[in-house]
N, C-alpha and C positions, 0 to 999 in steps of 0.2 A: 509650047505644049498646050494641047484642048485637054480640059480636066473634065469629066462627067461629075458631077455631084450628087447623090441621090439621096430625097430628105434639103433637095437645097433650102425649103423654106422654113424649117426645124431651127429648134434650140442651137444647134454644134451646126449644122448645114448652114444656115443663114451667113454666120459669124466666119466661118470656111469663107464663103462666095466672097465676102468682100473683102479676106484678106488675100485671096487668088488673086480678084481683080487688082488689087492694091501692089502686086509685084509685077504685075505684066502679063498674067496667065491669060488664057482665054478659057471661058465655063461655060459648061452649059449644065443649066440645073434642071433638075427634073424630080416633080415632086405631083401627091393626089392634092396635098391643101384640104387636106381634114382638118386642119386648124389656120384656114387661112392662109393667106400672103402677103399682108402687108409688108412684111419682114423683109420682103423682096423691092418693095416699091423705089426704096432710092438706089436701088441698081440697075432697075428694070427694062433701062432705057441706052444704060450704058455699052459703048460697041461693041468689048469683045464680051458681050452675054447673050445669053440666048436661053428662053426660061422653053421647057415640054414640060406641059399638064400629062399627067400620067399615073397610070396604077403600074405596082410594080407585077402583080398576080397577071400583068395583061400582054402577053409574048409580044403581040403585035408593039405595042406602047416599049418595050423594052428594046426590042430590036432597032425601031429607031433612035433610040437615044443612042446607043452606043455606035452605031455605023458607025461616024467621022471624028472617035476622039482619039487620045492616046495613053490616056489614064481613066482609072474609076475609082473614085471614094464613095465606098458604100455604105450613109448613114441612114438610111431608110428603112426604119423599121415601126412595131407597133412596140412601146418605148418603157421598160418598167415593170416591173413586177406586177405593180397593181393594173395594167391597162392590161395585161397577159393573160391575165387571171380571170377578166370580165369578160375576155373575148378570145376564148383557145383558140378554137377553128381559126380566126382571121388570122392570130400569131403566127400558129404553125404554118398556113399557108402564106403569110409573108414575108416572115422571121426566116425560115427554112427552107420552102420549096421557092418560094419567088426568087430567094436570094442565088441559090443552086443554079438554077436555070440562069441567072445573070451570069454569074460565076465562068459558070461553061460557054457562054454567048461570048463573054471576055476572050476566054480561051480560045477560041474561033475567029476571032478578029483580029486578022493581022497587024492590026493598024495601034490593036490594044498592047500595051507593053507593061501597065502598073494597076496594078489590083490593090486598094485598101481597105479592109474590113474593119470595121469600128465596132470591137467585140467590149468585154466589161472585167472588172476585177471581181464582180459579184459571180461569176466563173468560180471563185477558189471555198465559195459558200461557207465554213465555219473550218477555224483553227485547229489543228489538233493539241498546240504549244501554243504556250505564249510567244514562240520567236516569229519571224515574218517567211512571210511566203513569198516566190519568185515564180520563172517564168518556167520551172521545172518542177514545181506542186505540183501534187493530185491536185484535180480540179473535183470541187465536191459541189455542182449547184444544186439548191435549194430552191428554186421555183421554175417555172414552167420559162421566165424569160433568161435566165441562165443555162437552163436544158438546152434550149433551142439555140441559142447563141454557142455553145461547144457543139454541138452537133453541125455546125455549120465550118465552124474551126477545124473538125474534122477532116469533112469535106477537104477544105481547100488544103489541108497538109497532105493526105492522102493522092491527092490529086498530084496525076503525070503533068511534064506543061513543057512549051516551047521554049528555046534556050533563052530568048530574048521577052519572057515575059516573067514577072516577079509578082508575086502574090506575099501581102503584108499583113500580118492580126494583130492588132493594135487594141492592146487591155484597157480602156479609160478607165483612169477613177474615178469616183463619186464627182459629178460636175457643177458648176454653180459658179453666180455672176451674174452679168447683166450679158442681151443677148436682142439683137432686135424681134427677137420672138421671146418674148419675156414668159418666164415658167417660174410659179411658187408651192410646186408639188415636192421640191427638193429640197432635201432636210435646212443645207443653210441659207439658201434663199426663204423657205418660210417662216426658220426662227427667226431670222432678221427683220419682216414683214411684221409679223408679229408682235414682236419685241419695240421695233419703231410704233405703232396701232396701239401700247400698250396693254396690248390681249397676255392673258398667261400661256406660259409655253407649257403645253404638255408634254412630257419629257417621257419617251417608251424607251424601255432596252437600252437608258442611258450608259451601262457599262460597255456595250458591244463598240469594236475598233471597226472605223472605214477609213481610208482614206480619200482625199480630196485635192482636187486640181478646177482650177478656173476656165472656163469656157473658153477664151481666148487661148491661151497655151496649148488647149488638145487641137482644136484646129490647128495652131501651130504646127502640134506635132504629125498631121497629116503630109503637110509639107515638106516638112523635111526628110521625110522619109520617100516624097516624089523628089527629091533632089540628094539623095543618097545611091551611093555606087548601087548597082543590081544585087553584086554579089552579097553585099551586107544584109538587105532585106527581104531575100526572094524565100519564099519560106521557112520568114521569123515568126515568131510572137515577142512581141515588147510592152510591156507593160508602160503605160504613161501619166508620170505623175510624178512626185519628190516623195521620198522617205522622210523627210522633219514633218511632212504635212498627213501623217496619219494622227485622225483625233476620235476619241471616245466625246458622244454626244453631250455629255456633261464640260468636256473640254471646251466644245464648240460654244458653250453658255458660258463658260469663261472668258472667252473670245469675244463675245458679244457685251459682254459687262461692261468691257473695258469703254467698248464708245458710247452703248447706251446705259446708263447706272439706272439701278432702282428696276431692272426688271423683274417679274414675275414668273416665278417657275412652279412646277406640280410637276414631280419625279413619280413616275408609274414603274412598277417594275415586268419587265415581259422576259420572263427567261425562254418563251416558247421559240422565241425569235433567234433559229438560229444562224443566222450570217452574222460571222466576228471574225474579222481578219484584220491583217495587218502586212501591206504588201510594201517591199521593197522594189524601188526601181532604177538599180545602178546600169542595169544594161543599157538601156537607151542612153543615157548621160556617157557612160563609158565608149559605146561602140557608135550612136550615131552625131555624138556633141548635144544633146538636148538639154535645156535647163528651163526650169520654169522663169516666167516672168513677175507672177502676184502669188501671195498668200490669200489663205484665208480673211486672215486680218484686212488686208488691202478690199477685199471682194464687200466685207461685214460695211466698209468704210462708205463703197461706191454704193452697192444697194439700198442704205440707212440713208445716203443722200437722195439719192432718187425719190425714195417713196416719202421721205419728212417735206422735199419741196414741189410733191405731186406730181412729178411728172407722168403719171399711171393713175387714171382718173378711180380705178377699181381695182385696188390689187388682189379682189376677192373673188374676182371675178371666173367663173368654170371657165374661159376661154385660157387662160392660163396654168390651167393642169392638162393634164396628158391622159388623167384617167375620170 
């Protein structure tokens, strides 16, 4: 199978490409590299890869990537509330309309058989209970990068399609980890930064629930859903992630205590802030076999080592945020 990967050189994309190659796939990544490529560099060479520089807003640039493959995992997007929020215009027209137009380019290509969208559980925007929400909640987003992310979801459930082509929405949860495109814009990647730097955490909205999944496991879970029967996946949503690993941010400082003691915290309180969920995710485990591979704890472990034995000359560095 040729996987398209879009966003190869991203957080979740990078981490995807070399675990495709690592099974036998063949990829081809296609990314603009607004943040670079190194990320790509030790695969770059490798046979069954083949990287296209590309915008996704660009029909021409789109068209060619997809002629000769047989799947698309589409993580290419402008990433985050906060980068949303600085840049509607580019959102909407990449998040939305670029994404569309791939979409239907899929649909068009005989050749294409598997659709992945890598949508968010920030989708389900604030609780109305204290119980958990699944893949049958109202969806209530709260910011312009959850609008646009259902609005697209839409799209593709709405959407007529060929017997033999399957379209998949796949919810991530909150991500975080290490990633050859290293990011410390995300809550537990920067407490841990932090926290190791002995900086104070500033702590917002500490009571609000998110849940959290490790980088490596969602890429996982893109996989396995290219290697699950049609009929299971062709116009799912799956949310992706474990149910024990929903944490309230104060949890998360718990978490964090355990390896590095004697940190510093400053509790703010933001009730204006409303995304608080708490999502459960039996379906995927039930129906496609998914199970995560790390916790949090595990991720707290690898990151804290990373940065105490420098291997990231600047963890402060803007190249490292997304917004």
């Amino acid at each position: 199978m040729r996987v398209l990967v879009t966003g190869c050189a991203g957080y979740i994309g990078s981490v995807l490409v070399h675990q495709l190659l690592n099974k036998g796939y063949e990829v081809k990544g296609f990314d603009s590299l607004i943040f670079g490529g190194e990320s790509l560099i030790s695969v770059y060479n490798h046979p069954k890869f083949e990287f296209v520089r590309g915008d996704i807003r660009n029909e021409k640039d789109l068209s060619y990537a997809v002629k000769d493959v047989d799947a698309v995992v589409h993580l290419a997007a402008i990433v985050g509330d906060p980068a949303c929020a600085k840049q509607p215009d580019l959102a909407k027209s990449t998040n939305l309309s670029a994404s569309q137009i791939l979409f239907e380019m899929c649909r068009s290509a005989t050749r294409v058989k598997r659709f992945i969208f890598a949508s968010t559980c920030s989708n389900y925007g604030k609780m109305e209970t204290d119980g958990y929400v699944n893949e049958n909640s109202i969806l209530r987003p709260v910011s312009l990068y959850a609008e646009l992310k259902v609005h697209f979801e839409k799209h593709i459930l709405n959407s007529s399609a060929r017997n033999d082509f399957g379209a998949t929405i796949l919810r991530f949860a909150t991500v975080y980890g290490l990633s050859p495109r290293p990011r410390f814009d995300l809550t537990v990647n920067e407490f841990v930064r932090d926290a190791t730097f002995a900086k104070t955490l500033q702590i917002y909205g500490g009571q609000f629930w998110r849940p959290y999944c490790h980088v490596n496991d969602l890429a996982k879970s893109c996989i396995l859903v290219l290697e699950s029967p049609l009929s299971k996946v062709n116009k799912n949503v799956f949310n992706v992630g474990d149910t024990d690993e929903n944490y309230q941010k104060k949890m998360l400082v718990s978490e964090i205590s355990k390896i590095i003691p004697d940190i510093k915290v400053e509790y703010v309180e933001r009730s204006e802030d409303p995304r608080d969920y708490k999502v459960e995710f039996s379906k995927i485990s039930d129906q496609l076999g998914f199970s995560i591979t790390k916790r949090v704890s595990n991720g707290i472990v690898e990151l804290h080592s990373v940065l105490k034995n420098g291997l990231l000359s600047d963890p402060y560095s803007p190249r490292y945020r997304n917004s």
